[in-house]
MARNUKOL-387356 format. One record per residue: x, y, z of N, C-alpha, C in turn; residue in one letter. Coordinates in steps of 0.2 Angstrom, whole numbers, plus 5000, padded with zeros to 4 digits. Layout:
<nodes>
XYZXYZXYZa ...
</nodes>
This chain:
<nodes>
546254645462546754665458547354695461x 547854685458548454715461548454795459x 548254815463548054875462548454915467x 548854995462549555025466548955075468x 549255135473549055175475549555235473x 549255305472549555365471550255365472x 550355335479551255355480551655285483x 552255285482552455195484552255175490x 552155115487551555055493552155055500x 552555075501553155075508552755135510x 552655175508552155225515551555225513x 551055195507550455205509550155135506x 549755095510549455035507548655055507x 548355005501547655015500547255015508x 546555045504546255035511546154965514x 545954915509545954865512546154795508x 546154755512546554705510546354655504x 545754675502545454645497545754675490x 545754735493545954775487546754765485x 547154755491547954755490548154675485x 547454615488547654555485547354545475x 547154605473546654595466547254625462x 547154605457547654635449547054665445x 547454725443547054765439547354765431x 547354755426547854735421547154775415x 546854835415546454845409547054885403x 547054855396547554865393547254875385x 547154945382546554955378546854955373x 547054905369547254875363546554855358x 546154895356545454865353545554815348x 545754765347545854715343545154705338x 545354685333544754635327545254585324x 545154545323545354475322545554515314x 546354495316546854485310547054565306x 546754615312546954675307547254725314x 547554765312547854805316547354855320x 547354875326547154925331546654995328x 546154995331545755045326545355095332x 545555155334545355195340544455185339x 544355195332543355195332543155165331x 543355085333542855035332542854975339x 542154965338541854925344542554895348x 542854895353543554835355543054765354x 543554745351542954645352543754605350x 543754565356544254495355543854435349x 544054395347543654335343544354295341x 544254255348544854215348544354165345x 543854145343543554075338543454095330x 543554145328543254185322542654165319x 542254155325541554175322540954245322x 541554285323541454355320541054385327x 540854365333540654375339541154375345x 541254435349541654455352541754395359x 542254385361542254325367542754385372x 542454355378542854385386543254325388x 543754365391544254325393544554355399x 544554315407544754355412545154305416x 545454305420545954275424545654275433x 545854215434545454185441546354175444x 546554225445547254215447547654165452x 547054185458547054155466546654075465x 546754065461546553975461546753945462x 546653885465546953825466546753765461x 547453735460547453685453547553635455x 547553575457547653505459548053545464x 547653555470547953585477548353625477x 548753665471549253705474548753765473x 549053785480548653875480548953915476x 548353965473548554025470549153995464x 548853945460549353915453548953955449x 548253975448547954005445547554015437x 547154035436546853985430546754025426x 546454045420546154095414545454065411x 545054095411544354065408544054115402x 543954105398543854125393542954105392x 542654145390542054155388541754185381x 541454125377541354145371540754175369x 540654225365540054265364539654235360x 538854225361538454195357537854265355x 537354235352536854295349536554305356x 536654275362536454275369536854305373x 537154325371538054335376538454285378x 538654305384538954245387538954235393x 538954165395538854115399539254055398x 539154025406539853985409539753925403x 539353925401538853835396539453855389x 539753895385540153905381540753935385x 541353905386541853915388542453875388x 543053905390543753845391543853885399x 544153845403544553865408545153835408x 545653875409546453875408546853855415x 547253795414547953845418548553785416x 549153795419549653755415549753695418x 549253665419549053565418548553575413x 548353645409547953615404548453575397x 548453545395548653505387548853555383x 549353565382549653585378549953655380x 549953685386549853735391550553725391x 550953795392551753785392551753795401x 552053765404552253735410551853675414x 551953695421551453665426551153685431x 550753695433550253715439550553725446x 550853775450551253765454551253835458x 551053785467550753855472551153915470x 550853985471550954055469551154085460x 551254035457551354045450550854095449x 550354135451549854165448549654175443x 549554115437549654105431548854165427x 548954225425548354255421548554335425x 549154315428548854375432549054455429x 549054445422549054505417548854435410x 548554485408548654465400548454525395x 548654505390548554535384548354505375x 547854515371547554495368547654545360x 547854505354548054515348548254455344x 548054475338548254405332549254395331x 549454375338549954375337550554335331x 550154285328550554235324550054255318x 549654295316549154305309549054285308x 548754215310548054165308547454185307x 547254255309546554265310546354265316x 546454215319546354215327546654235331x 546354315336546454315341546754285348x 547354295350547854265354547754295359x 548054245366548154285372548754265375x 549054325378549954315380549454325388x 549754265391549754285399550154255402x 550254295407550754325413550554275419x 551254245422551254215429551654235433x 551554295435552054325438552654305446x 552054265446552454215452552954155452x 552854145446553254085442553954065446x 554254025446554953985449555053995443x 555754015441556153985433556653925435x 556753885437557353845439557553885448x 558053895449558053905455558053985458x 557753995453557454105453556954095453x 556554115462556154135464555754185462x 555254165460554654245457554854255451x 555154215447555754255440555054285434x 554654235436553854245431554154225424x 553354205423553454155417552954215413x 552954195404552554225399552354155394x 551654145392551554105385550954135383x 550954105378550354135373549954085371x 549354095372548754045370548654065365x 548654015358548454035353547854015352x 547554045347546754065346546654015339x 545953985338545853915333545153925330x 544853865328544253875326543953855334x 544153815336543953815343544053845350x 544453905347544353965353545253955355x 545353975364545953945367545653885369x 546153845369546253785370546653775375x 547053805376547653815380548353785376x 548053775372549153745365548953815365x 549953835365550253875368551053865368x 551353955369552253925367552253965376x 552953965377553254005382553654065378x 553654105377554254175377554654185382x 555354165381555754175385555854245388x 556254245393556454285398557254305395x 557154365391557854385387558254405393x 558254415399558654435404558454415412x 558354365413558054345420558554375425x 559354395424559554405430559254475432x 559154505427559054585427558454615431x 558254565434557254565437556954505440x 556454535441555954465444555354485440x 554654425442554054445442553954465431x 554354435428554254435421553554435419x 553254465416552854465411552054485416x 552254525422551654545426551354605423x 551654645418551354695413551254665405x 550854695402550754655399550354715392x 550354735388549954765382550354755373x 549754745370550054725362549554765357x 549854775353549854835347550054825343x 550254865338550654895332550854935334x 551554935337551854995335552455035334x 552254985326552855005321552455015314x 551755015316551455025311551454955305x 551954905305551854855298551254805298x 550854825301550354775301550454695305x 550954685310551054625315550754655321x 550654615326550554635331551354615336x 551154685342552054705344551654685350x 552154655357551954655363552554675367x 552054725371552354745377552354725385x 553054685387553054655393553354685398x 553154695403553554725411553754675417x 553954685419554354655425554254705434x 554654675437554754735442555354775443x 555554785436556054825433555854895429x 556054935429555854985424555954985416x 556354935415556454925410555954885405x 555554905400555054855395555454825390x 555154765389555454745383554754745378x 555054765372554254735365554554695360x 554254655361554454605355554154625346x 554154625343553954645338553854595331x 553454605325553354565322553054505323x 552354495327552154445328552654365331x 552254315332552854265335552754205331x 553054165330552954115326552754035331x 552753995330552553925330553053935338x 553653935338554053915345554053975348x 553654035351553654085353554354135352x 554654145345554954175343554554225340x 555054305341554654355340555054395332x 554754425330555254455323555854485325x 555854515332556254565334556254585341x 556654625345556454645351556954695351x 556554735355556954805357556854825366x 557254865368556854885375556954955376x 556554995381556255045382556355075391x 556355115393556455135399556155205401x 555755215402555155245405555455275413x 555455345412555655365421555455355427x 555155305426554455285432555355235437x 554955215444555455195448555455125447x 556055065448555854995448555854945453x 556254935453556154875458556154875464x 556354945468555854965475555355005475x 554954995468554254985468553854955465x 554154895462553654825460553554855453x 553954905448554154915441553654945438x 553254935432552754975431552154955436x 551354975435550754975438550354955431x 550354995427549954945421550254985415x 550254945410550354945403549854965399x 549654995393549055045390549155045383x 548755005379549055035371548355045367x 548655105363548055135358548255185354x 547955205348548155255342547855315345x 548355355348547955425352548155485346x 548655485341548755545337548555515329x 548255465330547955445322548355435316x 549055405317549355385311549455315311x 549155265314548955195312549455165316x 549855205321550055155326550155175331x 550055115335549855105340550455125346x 550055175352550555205354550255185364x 550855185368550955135376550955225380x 550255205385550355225390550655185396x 551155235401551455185406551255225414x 550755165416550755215423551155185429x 551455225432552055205436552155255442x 552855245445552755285450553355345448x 553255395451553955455449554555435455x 555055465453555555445457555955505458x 555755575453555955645456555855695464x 555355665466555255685474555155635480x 555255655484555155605489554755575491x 554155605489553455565491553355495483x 553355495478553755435473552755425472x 552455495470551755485467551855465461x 551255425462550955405454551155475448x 551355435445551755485436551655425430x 551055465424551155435417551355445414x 551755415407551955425402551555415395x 551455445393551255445383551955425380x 552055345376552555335373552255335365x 552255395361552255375353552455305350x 551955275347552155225341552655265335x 553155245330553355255324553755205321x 553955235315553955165308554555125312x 554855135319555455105321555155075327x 554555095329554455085335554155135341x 554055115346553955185352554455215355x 554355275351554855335351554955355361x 555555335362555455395367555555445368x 555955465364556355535360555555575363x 554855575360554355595361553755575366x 554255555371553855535380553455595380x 552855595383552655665385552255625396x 552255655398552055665405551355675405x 550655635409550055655410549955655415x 549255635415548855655422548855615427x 548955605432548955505435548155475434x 548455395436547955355435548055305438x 548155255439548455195438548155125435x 547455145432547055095426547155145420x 547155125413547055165409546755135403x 546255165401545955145394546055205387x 546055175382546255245375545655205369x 545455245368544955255364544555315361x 544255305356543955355354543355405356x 543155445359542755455364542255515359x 542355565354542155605352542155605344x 542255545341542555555334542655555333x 543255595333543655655329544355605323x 544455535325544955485324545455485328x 545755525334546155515338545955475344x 546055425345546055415353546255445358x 545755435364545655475369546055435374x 546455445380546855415384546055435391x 546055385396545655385401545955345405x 546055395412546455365418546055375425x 545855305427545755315434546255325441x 546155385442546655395449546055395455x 546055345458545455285463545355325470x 546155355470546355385478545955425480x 545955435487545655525488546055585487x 545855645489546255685488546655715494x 546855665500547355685506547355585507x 547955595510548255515513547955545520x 548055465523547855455530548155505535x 548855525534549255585538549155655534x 548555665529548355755529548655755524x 549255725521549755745513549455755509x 549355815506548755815497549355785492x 548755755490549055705485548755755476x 549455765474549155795467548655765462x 548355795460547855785454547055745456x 547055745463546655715465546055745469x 545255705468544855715471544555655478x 544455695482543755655487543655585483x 543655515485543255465483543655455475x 544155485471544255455466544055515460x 544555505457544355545450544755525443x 544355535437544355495432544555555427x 545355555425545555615420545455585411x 545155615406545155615402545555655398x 546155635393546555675389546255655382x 545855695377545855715372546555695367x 546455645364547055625357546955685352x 547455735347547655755343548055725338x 548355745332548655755330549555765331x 549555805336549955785340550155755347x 549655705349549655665355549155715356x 549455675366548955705371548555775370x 548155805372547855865371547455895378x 546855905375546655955382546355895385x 546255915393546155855398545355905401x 544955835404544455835407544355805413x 544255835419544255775426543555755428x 543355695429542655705431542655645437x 542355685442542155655448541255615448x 541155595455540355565456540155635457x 540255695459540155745460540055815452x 540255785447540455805441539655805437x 539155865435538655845431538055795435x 537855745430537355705434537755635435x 538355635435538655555436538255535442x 538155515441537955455449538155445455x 537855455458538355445466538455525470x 538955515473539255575477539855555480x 540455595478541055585482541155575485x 541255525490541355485497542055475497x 542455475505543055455504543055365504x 543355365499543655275499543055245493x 542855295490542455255484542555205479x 543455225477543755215473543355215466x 543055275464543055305457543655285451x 543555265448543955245444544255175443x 544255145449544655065451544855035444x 544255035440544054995435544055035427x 544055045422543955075416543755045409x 543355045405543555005398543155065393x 543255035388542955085381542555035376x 541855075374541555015368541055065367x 540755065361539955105358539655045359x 539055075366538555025366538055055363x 537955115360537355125357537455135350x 538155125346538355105339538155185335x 538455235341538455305333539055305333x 539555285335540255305333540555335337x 540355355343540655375348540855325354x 541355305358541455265360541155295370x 541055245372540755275379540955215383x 541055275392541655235396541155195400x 541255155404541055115410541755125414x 541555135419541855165426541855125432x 542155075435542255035440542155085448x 541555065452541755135459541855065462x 542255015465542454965467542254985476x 542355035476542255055487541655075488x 541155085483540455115486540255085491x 540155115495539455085502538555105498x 538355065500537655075497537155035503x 536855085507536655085513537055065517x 536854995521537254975528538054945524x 537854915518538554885513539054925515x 539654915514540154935514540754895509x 540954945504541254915498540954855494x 540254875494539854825490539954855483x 540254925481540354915473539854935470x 539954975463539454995458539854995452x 539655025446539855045440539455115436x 539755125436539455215432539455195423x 539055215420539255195412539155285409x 539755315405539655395404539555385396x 539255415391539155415384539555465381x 539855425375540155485372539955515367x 540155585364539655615360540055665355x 540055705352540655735346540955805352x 540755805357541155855361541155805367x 541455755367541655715373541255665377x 541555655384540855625386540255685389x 539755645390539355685392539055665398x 539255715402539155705411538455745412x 538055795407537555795408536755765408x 537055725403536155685403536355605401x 535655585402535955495400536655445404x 536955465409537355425411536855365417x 537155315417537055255421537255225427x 537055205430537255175437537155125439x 537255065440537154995444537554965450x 537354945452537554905458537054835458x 537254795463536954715463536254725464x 535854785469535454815471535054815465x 535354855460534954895455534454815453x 533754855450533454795447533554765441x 533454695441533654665435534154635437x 534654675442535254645442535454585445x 535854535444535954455449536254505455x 536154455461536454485465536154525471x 536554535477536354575483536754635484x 536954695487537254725490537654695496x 538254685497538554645501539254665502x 539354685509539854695513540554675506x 541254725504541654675501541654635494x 541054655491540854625485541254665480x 541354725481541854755473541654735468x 540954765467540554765462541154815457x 541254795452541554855447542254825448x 542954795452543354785451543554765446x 543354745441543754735434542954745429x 543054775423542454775420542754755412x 542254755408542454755401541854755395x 541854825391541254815385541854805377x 540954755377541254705371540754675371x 540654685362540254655356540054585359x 539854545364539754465364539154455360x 538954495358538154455356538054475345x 538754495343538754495337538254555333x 538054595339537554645335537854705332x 538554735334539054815334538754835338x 538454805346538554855351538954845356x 539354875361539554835366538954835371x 539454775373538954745381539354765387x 539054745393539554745398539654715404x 540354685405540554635410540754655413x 540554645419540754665427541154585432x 541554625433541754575439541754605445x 541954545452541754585459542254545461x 542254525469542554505474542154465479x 541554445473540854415477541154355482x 540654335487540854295491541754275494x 541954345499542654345500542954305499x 543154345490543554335486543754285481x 543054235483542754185475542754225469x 542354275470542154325465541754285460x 541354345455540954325449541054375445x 540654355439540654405435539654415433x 539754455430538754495428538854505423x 538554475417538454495410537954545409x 537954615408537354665407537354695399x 536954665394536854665387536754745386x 536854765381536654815375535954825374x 535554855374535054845369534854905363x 535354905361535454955354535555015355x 535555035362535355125363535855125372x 535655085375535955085383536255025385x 536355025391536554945393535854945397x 535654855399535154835400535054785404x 534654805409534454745413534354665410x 534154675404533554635401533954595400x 533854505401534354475398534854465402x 534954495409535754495413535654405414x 536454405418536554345420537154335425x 536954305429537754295434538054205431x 538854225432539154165431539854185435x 539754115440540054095442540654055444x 541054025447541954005447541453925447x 541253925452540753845454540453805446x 540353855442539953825434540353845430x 541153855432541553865426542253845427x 542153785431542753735432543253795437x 543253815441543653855445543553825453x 544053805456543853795462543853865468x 543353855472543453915476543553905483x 543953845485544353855487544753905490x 545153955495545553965494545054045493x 545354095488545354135485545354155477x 545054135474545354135466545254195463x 544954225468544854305463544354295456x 543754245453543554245447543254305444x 543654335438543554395438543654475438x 544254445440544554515444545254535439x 545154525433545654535427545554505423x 545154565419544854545411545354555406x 545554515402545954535396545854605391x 546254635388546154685384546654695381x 
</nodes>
């Protein structure tokens, strides 16, 4: 995943190069087919509307009739069995009706985002090519939207144009969509490697026209830092719309750390008049964690707590740590940090775990509380080295609960497909969600399996926990992906 580190990439690069080549894009818009954003209900896409949740991820680094890294999107549809590669589309722009062409470094998926954009009912997905050629603008990056049918994506689809190509490159590499003007349309929020976002508003019609557009400018630095790092949308103060975290870099001190912003939704849009500053992170998920009807903001900051040259890095622990901000009434609230060392989470803080890499929100046990899964992308597990895990924490009416019932997996664990393996980054993107139509979530794991084919692991629900029972590995090789090359399968879930 393209994944930024605490401070600008010119003085500090990831630890390893797996990690510097993967896109991180989790963007917690809990969708349900044809209704506005709901902080306390299952997130479930149903891009076919048959009322069971489908996973959608991008295989960025693939190759498409030979040109490298053009890139693809595979979409996987949820049956009373989950899902598997036998129910599927895979995408890229030589698919039929797919707005452009297939062409080396296009990265075509390499953000998206997912809502009933046009109000058919059917779930839609806006994905990002950040690599794109526009005419003779290098990297200008491309945007279309896959609309959603009774047959799922198909790949027909419009382009969204680029309202200011001179003003930037790398178009539509951020990515999150909401309500948040409250009318009941779905808005999208696009980034560049400019500071500046654009949202288009009111849904889009048949030619990828939007009802509106407005733009926004966030304190974070641009374009000698590759613009935002991720996009984040969710109702965190509970008045039915839908409000944008942005994580980015600060541009007040020298050092140019990791800095978030909390942008309010209102009846105009996202207020910045009411920017508030949180915790860093550079993945974010907003959901509701403890009931109460406000979404909860959760931010993985992966980093340790000193760089290579001794600098402490603010807000940060050994191996990674995962801040929790409580949603009010009026926004953000009281926060919670939890480390592998926090309670009985799993593990132990190790440098270079990357706690956090990954994040998502879903009620796998269906009381109403939404409970997190935790990507630890760097774990060593024995002689392993970045073979990767996942932590699952439960949520409960006074938050999560680090003391009892949390979970742990790796390839290792039983049940599970898979080996322990050198560079595997087990956890590298995750995502829960309803596939099997029961109101629990499930949970999808991707990795970095086989340097950087990647896979993904479907690990089901079973009404109270996540479960072995029933797992499944699926593969780039039995889902039309070639692996060739790099394609990263997996490594950037829709959300």
């Amino acid at each position: 995943m393209h994944k930024h580190h605490p401070r600008r990439t010119a003085r500090l690069a990831l630890a390893t190069a797996t990690a510097a080549a993967l896109t991180g894009g989790l963007l917690s818009f809990a969708a349900s087919t044809a209704t506005p954003p709901d902080s306390t209900v299952v997130p479930r896409a149903d891009f076919n509307g048959d009322g069971i949740g489908d996973v959608a991820f991008s295989a960025d680094g693939a190759y498409v009739s030979g040109k490298k890294e053009a890139g693809q999107l595979v979409v996987l549809y949820g049956t009373a069995s989950g899902v598997s590669s036998a129910k599927r589309h895979t995408i890229s722009q030589n698919t039929t009706g797919s707005p452009g062409t297939a062409e080396a470094g296009d990265r075509f998926g390499y953000d998206t985002a997912y809502a009933d954009f046009n109000g058919d009912g059917y779930d839609d997905i806006a994905v990002g090519a950040s690599g794109e050629d526009v005419g003779s603008d290098v990297d200008g990056g491309g945007l279309a939207i896959l609309w959603g049918s009774a047959s799922g994506i198909t790949g027909k689809g419009v382009t969204v144009a680029d309202p200011a190509p001179s003003a930037h490159d790398r178009w539509g590499k951020n990515l999150a969509a909401g309500d948040f003007d409250g009318d009941g349309k779905a808005d999208l929020a696009v980034g560049s490697n400019n500071a500046t976002l654009y949202v288009f508003k009111g849904g889009f019609n048949s030619s990828g026209v939007a009802g509106g557009r407005y733009t926004i400018k966030p304190p974070i630095m641009g374009s000698d830092a590759n613009g935002p790092l991720n996009l984040s949308a969710g109702d965190v103060n509970g008045d039915s719309r839908t409000d944008l975290v942005v994580d980015g870099y600060e541009y007040q001190t020298d050092y140019g750390w990791n800095q978030n912003y909390y942008i309010p939704g209102s009846s105009s849009g996202l207020a910045m008049a009411n920017i508030r500053t949180l915790k860093p992170g550079v993945i974010t998920a907003i959901g509701d964690i403890n009931g109460d009807g406000f979404g909860d903001i959760v931010s993985g900051a992966q980093w340790n707590a000193t760089t290579s040259d001794g600098t402490s890095v603010p807000d940060s622990a050994k191996g990674g740590k995962v801040w929790v901000t409580y949603g009010t009434v009026d926004g953000p609230g009281s926060v919670t940090g939890i480390t592998q060392d926090t309670g009985n989470v799993p593990g132990a803080s190790e440098t270079n775990d990357w706690f956090g890499y990954e994040l998502d929100l879903g009620d796998i046990n269906g009381d109403g509380f939404l409970d997190l899964a935790i990507g630890v992308a760097g774990e060593n597990i024995g002689s392993a080295a970045n073979t990767g895990a996942v932590t699952v924490l439960y949520g409960s009416a006074s938050g999560l609960n680090t003391s009892t019932g949390a979970q742990g997996f790796a390839q290792s664990t039983a049940g599970v497909p898979g080996d322990d393996e050198d560079d595997d980054m087990f956890g590298i993107d995750l995502k829960l969600d309803d596939v099997t139509g029961d109101g629990r979530a499930d949970l999808v794991v991707g990795s970095a399996e086989n340097d950087g084919n990647g896979g993904v692991t479907y690990l089901p629900s079973d009404g109270s926990k996540i479960t072995t029972t029933g797992s499944r590995s699926i593969a780039p090789s039995t889902s039309g992906v070639s692996t060739t090359g790099t394609p990263y399968f997996g490594a950037n879930f829709t959300d």
